[in-house]
PyMOL Python script that loads the backbone (N, CA, C, O; Angstrom):
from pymol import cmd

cmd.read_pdbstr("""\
ATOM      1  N   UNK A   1       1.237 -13.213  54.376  1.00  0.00           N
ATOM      2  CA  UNK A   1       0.139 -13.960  54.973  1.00  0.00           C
ATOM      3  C   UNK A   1      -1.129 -13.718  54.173  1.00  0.00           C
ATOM      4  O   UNK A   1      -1.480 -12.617  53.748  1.00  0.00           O
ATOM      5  N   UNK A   2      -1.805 -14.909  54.008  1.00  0.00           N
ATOM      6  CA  UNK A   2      -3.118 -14.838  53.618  1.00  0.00           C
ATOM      7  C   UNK A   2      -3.883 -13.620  54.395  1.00  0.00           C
ATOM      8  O   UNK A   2      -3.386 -12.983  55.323  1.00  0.00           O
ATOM      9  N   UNK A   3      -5.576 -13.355  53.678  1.00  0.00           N
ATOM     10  CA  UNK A   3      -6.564 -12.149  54.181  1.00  0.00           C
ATOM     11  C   UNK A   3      -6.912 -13.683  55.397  1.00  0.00           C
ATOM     12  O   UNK A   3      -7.363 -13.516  56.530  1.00  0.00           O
ATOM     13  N   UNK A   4      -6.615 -14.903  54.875  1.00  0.00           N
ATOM     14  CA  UNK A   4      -7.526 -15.960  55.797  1.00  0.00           C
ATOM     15  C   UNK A   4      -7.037 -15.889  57.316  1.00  0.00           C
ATOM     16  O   UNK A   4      -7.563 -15.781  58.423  1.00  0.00           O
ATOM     17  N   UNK A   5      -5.724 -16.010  56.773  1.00  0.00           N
ATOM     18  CA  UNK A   5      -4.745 -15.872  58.075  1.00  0.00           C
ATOM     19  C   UNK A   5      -4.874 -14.632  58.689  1.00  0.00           C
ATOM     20  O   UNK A   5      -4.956 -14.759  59.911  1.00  0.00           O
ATOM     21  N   UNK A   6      -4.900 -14.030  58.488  1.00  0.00           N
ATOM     22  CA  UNK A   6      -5.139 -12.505  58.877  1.00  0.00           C
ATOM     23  C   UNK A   6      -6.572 -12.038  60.086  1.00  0.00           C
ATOM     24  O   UNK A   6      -6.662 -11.370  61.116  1.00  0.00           O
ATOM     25  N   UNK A   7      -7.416 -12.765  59.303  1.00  0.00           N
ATOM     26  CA  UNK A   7      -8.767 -12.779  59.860  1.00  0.00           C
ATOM     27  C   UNK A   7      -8.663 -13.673  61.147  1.00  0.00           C
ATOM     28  O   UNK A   7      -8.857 -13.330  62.313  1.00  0.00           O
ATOM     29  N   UNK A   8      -8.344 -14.785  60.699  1.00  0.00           N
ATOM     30  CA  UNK A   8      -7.973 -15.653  62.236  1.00  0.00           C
ATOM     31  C   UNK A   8      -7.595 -15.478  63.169  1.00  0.00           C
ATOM     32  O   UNK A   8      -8.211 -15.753  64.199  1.00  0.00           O
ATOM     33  N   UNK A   9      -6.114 -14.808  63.122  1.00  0.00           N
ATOM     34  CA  UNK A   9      -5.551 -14.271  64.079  1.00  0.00           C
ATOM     35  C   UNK A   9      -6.417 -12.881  64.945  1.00  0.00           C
ATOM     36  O   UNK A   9      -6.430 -12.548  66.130  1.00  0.00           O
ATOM     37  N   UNK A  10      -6.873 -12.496  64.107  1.00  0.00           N
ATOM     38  CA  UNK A  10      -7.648 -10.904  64.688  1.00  0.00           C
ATOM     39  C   UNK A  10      -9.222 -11.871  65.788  1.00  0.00           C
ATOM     40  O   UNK A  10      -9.578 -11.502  66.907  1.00  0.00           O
ATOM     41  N   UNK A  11      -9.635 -12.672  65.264  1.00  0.00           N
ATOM     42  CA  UNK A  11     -10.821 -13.782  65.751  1.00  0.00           C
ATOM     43  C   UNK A  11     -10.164 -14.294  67.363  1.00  0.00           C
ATOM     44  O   UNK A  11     -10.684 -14.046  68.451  1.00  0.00           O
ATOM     45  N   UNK A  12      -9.193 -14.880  67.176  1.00  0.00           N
ATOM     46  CA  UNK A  12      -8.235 -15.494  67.914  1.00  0.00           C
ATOM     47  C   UNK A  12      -8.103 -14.460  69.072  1.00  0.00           C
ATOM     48  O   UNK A  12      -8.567 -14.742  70.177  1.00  0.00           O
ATOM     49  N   UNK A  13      -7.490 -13.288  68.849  1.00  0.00           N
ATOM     50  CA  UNK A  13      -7.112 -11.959  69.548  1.00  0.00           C
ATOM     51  C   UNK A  13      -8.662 -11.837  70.152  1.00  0.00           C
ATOM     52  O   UNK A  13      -8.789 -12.159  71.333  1.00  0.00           O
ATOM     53  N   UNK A  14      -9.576 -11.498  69.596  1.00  0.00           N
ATOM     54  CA  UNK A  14     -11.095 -10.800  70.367  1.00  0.00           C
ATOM     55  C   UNK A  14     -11.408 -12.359  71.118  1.00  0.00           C
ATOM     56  O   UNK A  14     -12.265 -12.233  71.993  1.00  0.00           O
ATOM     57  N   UNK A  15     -11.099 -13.238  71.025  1.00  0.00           N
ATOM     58  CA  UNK A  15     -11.813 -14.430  71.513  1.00  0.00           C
ATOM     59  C   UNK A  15     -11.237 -14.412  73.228  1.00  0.00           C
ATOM     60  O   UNK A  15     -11.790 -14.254  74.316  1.00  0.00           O
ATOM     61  N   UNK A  16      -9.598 -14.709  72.690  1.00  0.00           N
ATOM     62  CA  UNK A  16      -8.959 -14.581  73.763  1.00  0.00           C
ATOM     63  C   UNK A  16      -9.013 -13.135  75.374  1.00  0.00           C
ATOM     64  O   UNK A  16      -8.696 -13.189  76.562  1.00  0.00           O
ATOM     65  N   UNK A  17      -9.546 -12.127  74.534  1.00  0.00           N
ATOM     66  CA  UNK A  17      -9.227 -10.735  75.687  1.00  0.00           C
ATOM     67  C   UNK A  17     -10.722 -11.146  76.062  1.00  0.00           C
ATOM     68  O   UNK A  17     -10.965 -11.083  77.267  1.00  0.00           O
ATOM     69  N   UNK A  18     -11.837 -11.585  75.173  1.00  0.00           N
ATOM     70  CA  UNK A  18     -12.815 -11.765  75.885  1.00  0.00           C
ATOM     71  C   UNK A  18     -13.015 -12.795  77.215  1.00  0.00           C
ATOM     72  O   UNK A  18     -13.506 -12.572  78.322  1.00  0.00           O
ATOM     73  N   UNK A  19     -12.340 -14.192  76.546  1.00  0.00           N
ATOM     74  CA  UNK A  19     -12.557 -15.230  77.590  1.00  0.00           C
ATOM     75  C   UNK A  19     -11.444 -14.172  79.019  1.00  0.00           C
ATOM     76  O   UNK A  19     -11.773 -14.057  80.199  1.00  0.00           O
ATOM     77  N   UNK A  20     -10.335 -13.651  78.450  1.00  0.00           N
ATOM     78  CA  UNK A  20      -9.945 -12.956  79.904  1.00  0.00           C
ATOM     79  C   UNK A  20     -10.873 -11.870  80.665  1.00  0.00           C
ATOM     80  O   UNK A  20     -10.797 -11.585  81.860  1.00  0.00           O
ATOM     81  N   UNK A  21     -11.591 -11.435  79.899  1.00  0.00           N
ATOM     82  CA  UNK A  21     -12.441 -10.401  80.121  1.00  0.00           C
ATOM     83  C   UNK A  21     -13.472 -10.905  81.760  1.00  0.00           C
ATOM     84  O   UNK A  21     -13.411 -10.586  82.948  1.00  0.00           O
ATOM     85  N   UNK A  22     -14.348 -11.838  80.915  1.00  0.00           N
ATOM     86  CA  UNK A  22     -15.033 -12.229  81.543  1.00  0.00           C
ATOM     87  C   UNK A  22     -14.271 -13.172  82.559  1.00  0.00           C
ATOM     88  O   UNK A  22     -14.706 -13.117  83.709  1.00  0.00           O
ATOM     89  N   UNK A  23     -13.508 -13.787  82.397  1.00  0.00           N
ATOM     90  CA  UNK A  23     -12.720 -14.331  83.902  1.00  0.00           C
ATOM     91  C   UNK A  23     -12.866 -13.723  84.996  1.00  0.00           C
ATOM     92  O   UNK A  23     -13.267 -14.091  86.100  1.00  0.00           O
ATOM     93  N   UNK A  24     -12.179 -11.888  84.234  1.00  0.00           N
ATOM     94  CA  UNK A  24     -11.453 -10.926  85.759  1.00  0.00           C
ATOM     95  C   UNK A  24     -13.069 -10.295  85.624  1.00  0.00           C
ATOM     96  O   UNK A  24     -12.875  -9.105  85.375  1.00  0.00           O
ATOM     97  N   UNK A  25     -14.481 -10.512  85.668  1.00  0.00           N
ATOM     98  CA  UNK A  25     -15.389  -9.528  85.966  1.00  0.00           C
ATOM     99  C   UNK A  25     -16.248 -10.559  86.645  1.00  0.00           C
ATOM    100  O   UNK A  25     -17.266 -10.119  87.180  1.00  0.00           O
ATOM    101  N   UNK A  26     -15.964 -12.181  86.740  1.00  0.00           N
ATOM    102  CA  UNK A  26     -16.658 -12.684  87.992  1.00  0.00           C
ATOM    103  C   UNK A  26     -16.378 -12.453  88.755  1.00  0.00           C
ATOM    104  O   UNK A  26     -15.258 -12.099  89.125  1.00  0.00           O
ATOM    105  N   UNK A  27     -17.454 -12.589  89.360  1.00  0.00           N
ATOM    106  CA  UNK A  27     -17.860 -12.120  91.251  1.00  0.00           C
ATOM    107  C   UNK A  27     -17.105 -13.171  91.833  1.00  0.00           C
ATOM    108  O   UNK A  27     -17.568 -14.294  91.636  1.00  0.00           O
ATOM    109  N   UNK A  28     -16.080 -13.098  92.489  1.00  0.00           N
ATOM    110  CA  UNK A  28     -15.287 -13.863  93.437  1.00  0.00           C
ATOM    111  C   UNK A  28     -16.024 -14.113  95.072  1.00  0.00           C
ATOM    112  O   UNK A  28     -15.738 -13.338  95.984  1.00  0.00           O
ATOM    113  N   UNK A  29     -16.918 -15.200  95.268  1.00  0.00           N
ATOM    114  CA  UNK A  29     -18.177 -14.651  96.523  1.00  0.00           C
ATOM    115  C   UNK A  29     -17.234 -16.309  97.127  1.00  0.00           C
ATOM    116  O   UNK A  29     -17.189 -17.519  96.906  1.00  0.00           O
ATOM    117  N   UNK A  30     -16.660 -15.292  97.945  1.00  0.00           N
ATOM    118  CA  UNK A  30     -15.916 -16.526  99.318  1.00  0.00           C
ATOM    119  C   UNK A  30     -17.042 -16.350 100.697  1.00  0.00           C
ATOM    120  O   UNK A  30     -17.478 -15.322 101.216  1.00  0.00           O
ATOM    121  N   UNK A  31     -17.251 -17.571 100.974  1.00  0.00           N
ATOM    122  CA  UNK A  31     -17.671 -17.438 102.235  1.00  0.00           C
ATOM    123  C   UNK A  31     -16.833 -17.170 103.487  1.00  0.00           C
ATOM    124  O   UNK A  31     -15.676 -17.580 103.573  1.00  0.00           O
ATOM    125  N   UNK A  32     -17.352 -16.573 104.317  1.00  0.00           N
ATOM    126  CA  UNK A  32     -16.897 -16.267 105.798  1.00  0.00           C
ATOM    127  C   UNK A  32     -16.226 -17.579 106.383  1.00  0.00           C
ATOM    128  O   UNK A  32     -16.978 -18.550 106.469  1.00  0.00           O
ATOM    129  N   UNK A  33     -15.198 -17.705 106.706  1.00  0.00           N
ATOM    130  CA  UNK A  33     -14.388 -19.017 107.636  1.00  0.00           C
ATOM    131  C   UNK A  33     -14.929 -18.976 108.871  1.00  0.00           C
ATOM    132  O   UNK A  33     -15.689 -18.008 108.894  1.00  0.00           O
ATOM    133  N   UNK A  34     -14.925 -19.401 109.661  1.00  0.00           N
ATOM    134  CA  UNK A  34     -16.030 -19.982 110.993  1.00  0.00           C
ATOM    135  C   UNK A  34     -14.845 -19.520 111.718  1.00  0.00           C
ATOM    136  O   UNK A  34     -13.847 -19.713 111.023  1.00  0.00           O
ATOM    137  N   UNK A  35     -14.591 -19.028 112.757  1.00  0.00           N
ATOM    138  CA  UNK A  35     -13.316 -18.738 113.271  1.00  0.00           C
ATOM    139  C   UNK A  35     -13.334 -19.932 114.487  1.00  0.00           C
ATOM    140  O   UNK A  35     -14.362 -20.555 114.753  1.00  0.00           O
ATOM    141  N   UNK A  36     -12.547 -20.067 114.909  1.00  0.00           N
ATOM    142  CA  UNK A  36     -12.408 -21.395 116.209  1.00  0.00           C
ATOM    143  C   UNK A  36     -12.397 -20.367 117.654  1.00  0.00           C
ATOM    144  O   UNK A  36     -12.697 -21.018 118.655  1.00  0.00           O
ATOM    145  N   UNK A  37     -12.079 -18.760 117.952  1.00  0.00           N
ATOM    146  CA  UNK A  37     -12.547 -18.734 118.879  1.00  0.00           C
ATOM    147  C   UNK A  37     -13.958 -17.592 119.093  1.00  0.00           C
ATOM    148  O   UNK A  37     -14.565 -16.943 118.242  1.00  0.00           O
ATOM    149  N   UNK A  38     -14.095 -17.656 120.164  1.00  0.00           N
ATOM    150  CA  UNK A  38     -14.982 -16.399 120.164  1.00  0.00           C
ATOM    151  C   UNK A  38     -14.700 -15.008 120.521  1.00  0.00           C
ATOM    152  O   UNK A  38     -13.885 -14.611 121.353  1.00  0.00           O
ATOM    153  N   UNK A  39     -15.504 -14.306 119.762  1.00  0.00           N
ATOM    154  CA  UNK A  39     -15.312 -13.030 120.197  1.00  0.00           C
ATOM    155  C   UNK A  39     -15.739 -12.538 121.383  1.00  0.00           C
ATOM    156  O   UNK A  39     -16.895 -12.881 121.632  1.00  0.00           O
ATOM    157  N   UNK A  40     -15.176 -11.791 122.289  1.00  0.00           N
ATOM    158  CA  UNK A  40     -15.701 -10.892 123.308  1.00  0.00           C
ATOM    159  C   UNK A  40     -17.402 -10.147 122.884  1.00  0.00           C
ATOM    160  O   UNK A  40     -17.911  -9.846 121.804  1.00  0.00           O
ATOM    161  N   UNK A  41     -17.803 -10.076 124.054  1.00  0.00           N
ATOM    162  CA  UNK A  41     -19.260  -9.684 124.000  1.00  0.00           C
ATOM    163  C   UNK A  41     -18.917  -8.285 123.976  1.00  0.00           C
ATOM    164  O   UNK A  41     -17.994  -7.992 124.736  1.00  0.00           O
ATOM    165  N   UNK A  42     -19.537  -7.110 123.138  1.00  0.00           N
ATOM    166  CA  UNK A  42     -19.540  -5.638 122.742  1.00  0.00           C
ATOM    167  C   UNK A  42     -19.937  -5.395 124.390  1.00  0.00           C
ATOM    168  O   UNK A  42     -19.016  -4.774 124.920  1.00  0.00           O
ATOM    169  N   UNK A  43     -20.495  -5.551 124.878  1.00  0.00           N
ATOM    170  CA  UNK A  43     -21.697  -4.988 125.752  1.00  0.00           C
ATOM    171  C   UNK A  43     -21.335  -6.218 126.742  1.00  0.00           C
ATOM    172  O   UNK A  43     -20.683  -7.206 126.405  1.00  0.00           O
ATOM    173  N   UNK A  44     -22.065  -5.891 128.469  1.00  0.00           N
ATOM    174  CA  UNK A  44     -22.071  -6.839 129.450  1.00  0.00           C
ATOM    175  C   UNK A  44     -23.515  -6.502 129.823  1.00  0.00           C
ATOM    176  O   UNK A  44     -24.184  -5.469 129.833  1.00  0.00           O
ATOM    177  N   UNK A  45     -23.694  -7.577 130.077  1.00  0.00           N
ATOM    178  CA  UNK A  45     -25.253  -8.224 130.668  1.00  0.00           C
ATOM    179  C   UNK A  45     -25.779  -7.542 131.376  1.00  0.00           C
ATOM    180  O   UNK A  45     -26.962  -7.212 131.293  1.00  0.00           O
ATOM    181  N   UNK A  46     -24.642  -7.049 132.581  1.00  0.00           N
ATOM    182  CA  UNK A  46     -24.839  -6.257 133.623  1.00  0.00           C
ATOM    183  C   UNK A  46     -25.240  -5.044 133.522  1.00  0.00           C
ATOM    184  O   UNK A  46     -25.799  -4.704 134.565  1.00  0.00           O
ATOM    185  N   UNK A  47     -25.209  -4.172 132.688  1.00  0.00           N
ATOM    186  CA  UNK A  47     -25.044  -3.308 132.074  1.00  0.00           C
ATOM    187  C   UNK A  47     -26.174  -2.624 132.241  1.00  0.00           C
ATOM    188  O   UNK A  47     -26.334  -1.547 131.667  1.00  0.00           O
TER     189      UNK A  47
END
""", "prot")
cmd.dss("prot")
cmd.show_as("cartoon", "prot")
cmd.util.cbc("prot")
cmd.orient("prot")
């Protein structure tokens, strides 16, 4: 193999672990699902 070929592939290699890099180090920010029922009150009124 060429030094050209050589170089490419090594370019190729750092390009690639980077774009994975930065994939797995975004912030994954899910919002909260709304739930359909309600929760019980901690505490009573009466109280």
């Amino acid at each position: 193999m060429s030094a050209l070929t050589v170089i490419l592939c090594i370019w190729a290699t750092v390009a690639l672990c980077a774009v994975l890099f930065i994939r797995g180090a975004t912030a994954r920010v899910e919002r909260p699902k709304m739930s359909t029922q309600r929760r019980p009150a901690r505490f009573s009124i009466a109280e």
